[in-house]
One Martini backbone bead per residue (centre of mass of N, CA, C, O) as a GRO file, in nm:
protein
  192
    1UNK     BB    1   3.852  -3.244   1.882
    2UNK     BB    2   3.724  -2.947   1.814
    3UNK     BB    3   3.452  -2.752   1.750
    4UNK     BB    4   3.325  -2.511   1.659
    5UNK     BB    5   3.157  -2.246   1.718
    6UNK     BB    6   2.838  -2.081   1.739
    7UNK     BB    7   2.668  -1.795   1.742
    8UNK     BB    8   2.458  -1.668   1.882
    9UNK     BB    9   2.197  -1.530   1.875
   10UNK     BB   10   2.001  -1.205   1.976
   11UNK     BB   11   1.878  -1.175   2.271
   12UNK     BB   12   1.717  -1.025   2.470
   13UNK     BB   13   1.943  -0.924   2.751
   14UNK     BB   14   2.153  -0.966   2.587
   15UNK     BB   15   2.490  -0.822   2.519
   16UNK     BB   16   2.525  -0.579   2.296
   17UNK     BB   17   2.273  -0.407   2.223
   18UNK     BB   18   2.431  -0.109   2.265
   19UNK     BB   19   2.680  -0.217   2.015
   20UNK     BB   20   2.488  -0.157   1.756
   21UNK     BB   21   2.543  -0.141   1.443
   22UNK     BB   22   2.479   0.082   1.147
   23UNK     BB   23   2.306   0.169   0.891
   24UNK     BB   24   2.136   0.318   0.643
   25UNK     BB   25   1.888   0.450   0.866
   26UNK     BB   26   2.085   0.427   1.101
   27UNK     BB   27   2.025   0.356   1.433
   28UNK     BB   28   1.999   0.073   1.583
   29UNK     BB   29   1.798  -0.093   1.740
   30UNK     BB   30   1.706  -0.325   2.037
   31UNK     BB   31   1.439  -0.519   2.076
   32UNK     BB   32   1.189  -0.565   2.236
   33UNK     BB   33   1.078  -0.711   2.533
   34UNK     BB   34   0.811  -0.837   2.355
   35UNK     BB   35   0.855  -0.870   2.044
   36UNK     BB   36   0.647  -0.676   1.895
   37UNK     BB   37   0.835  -0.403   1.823
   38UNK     BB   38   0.732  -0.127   1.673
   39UNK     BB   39   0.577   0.127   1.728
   40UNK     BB   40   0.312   0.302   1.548
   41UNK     BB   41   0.164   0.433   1.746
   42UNK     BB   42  -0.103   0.603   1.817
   43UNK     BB   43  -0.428   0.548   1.892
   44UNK     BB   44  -0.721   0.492   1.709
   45UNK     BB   45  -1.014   0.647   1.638
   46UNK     BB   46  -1.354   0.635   1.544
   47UNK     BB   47  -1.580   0.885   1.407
   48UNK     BB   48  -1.663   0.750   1.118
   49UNK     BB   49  -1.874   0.616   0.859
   50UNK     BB   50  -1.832   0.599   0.488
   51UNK     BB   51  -1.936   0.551   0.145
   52UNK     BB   52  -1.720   0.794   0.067
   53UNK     BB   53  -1.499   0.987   0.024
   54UNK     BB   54  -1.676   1.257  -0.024
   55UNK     BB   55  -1.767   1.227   0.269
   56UNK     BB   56  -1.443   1.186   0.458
   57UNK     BB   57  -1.340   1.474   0.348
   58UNK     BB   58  -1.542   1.666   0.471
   59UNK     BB   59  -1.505   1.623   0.755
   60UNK     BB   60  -1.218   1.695   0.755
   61UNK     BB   61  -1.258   1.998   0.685
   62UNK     BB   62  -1.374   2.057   0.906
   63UNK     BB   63  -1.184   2.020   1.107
   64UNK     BB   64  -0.988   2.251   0.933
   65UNK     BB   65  -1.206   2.457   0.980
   66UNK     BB   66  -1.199   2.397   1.341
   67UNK     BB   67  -0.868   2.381   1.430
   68UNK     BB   68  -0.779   2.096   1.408
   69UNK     BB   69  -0.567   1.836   1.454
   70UNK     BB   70  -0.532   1.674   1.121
   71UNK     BB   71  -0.268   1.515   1.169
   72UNK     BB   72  -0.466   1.304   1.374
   73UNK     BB   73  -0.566   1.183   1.107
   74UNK     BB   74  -0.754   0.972   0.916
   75UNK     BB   75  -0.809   0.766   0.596
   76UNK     BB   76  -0.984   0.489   0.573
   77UNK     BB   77  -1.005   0.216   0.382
   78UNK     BB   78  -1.229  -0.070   0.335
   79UNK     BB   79  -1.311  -0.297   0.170
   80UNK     BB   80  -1.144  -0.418  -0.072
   81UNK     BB   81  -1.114  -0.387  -0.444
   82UNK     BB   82  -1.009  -0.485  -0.744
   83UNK     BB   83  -1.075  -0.295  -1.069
   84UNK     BB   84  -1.061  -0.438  -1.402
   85UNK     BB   85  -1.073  -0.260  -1.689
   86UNK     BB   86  -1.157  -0.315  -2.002
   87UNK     BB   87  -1.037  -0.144  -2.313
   88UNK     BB   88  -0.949  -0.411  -2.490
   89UNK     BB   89  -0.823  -0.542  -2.763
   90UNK     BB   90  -0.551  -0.728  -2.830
   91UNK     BB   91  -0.326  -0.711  -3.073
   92UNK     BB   92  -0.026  -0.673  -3.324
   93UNK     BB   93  -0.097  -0.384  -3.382
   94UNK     BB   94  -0.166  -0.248  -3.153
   95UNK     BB   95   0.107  -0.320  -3.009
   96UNK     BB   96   0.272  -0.150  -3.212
   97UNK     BB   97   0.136   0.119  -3.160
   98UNK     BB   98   0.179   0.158  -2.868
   99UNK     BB   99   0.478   0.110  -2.863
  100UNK     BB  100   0.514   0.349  -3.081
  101UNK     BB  101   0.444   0.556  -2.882
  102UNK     BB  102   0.662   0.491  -2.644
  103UNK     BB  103   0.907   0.509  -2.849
  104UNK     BB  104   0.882   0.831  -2.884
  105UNK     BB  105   0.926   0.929  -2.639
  106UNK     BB  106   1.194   0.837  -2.610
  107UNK     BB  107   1.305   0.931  -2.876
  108UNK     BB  108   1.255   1.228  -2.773
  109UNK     BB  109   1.434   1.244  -2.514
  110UNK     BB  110   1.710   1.183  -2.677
  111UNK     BB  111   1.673   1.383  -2.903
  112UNK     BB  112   1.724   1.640  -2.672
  113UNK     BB  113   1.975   1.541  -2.561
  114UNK     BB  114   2.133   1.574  -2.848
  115UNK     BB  115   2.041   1.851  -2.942
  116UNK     BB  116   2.193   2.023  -2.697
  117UNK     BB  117   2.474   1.954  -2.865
  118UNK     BB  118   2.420   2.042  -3.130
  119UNK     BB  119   2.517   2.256  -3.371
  120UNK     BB  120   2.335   2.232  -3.597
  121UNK     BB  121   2.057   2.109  -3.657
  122UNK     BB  122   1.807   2.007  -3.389
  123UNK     BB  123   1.538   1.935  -3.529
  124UNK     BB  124   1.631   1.669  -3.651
  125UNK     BB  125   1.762   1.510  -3.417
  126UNK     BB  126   1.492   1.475  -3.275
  127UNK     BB  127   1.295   1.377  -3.530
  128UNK     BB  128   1.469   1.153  -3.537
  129UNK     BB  129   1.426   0.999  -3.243
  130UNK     BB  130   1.131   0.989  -3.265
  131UNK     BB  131   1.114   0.768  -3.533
  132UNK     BB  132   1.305   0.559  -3.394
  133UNK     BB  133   1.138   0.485  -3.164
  134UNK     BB  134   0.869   0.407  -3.279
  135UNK     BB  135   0.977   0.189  -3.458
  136UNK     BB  136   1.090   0.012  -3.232
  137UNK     BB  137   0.837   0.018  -3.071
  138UNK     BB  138   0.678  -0.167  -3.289
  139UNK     BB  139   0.823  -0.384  -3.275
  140UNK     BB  140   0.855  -0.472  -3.007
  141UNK     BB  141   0.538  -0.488  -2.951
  142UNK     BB  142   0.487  -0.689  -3.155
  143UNK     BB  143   0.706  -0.935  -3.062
  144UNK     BB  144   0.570  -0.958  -2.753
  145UNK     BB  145   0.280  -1.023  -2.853
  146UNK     BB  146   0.355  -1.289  -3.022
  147UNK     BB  147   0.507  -1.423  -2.765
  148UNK     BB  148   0.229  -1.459  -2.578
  149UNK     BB  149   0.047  -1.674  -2.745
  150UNK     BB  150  -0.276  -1.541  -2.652
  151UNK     BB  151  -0.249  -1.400  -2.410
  152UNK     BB  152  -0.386  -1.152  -2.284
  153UNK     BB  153  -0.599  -0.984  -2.541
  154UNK     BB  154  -0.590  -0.712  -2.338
  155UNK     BB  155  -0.697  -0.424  -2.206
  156UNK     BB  156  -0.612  -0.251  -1.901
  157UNK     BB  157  -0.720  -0.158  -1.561
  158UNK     BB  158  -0.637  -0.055  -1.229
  159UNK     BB  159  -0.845  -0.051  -0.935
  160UNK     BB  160  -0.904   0.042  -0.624
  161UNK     BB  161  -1.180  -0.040  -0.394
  162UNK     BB  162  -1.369   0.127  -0.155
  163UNK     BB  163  -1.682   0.010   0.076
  164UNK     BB  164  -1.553   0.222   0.312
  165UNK     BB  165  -1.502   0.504   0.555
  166UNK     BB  166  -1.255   0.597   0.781
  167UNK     BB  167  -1.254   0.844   1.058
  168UNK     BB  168  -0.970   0.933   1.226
  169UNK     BB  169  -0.796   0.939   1.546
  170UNK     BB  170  -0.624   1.007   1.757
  171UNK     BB  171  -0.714   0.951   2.125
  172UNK     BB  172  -0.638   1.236   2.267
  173UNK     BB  173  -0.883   1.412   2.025
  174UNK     BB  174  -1.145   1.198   2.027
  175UNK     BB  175  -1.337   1.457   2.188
  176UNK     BB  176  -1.315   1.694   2.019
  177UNK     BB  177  -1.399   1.542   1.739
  178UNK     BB  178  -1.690   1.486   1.843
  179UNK     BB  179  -1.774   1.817   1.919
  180UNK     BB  180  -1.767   1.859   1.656
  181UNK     BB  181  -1.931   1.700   1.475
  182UNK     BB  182  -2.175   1.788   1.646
  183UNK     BB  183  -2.206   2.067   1.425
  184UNK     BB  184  -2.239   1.882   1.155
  185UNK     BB  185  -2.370   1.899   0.869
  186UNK     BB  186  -2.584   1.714   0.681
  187UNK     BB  187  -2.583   1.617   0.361
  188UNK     BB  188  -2.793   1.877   0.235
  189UNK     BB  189  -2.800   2.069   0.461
  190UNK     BB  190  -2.851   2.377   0.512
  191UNK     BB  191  -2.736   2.651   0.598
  192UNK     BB  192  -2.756   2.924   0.855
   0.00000   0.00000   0.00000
């Protein structure tokens, strides 16, 4: 008695790669002859680096102001931070005010969907929506703060922040970005 077999997986070479069906993304191509994936792009030189975006923002300005193909350019933020700012005690009173902000909207948004068949008076139906939704939003906001036992007693936000910026261009354009670049007045300097 034989075992079934079982079929090889699809290796660079082997018969059948140009036979690969379509996905929802498109035709399906078969991986590089050295296995490393698909090109990125063109190479990329770096023409500056600036300690703000809008010091490397202005530079890319200049460049599209000098007809430059502003399209094979990038800003690259690099040595990035993520910095959480703290903006608040979070209570369950807070949660509660907070859900029924949150729940205000949603019941203002039904409030309107309904409001738009509604035959009679639609200013109440709006006003409905929105007093349910808030009240919703209370209840909801207050017992998730409470269930969360204590941890995270706070609001903050979140934003990352780069330490450098660099503005990029292809390799095929960055003789011309230099030659450029090397007409731009640095900042604070009074034009001609």
């Amino acid at each position: 008695m034989s075992s079934p077999s079982t079929p090889a997986a699809w290796q660079p070479g082997m018969p059948g790669g140009s036979t690969l069906t379509s996905g929802p993304a498109g035709a399906v191509t078969a991986p590089s002859s050295n296995g490393d994936g698909p090109q990125l792009g063109p190479a990329a030189v770096t023409i500056g680096s600036y300690p703000d975006y809008p010091s490397a923002q202005r530079v890319v300005d200049f460049l599209a102001d000098n007809r430059f193909p502003v399209e094979q350019t990038a800003i690259v933020g690099t040595n990035l931070t993520l910095v959480e700012t703290v903006l608040g005690r979070l209570t369950t009173a807070r949660s509660a005010v907070l859900g029924a902000g949150t729940g205000a909207w949603f019941g203002l948004f039904i409030g309107l969907l309904f409001g738009i068949f509604t035959v009679g008076n639609w200013v109440t139906v709006i006003l409905a929506g929105l007093v349910i939704g808030a009240i919703w939003g209370a209840v909801f906001g207050a017992i998730a703060h409470a269930m969360s036992g204590g941890q995270r007693d706070f609001t903050s936000t979140s934003s990352l922040r780069a330490g450098q910026y660099a503005v990029t261009v292809d390799a095929q354009v960055a003789d011309q970005a230099r030659q450029l670049m090397g007409r731009l007045q640095p900042a604070g300097t009074p034009g001609r």
